[in-house]
C-alpha angles and dihedrals in degrees: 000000000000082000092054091051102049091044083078082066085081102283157290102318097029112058116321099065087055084046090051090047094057095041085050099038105031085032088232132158117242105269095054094042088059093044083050093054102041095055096055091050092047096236137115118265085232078065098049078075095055108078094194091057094042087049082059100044094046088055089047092059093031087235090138127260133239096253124044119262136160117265105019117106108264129191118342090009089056100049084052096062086046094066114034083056104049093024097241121170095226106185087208096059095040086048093044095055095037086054093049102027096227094133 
């Protein structure tokens, strides 16, 4: 249910993936986990709602965007960013760098 809500933020891939993140892995409620998420991006929670602010803040931190463009981290280098910035367990990436032994 926590992932449904936060998909009305603008989406999975702007802010309410990073929302759901923080309510699933800091076992927070939904408030928190968007004050969470807009203190370590630097915005106002009012700007986790506008999807054009939040493109640009998501290229900003490399973090991926919603369409595909050339420069910004995409999959796996995304997730990473993910994340490093918010300190997210992601079994991908943990998966990722045990498989290749990178990290």
């Amino acid at each position: 249910m926590a992932y449904r809500l936060c998909f009305g933020m603008g989406g999975i891939r702007r802010a309410g993936d990073l929302v759901a993140r923080a309510q699933l892995h800091k076992k927070m409620k939904l408030d928190d986990g968007k004050n969470y998420v807009a203190q370590k991006l630097g915005v106002d929670v009012t700007d986790l709602a506008d999807e054009f602010k939040m493109k640009d803040v998501r290229q900003k931190n490399d973090i991926g965007v919603s369409i595909a463009i050339v420069g910004p981290a995409k999959g796996i280098a995304a997730k990473y960013r993910i994340a490093e910035i918010f300190d997210y367990k992601i079994n991908a990436v943990e998966r990722f760098f045990t498989h290749c032994k990178l990290k």
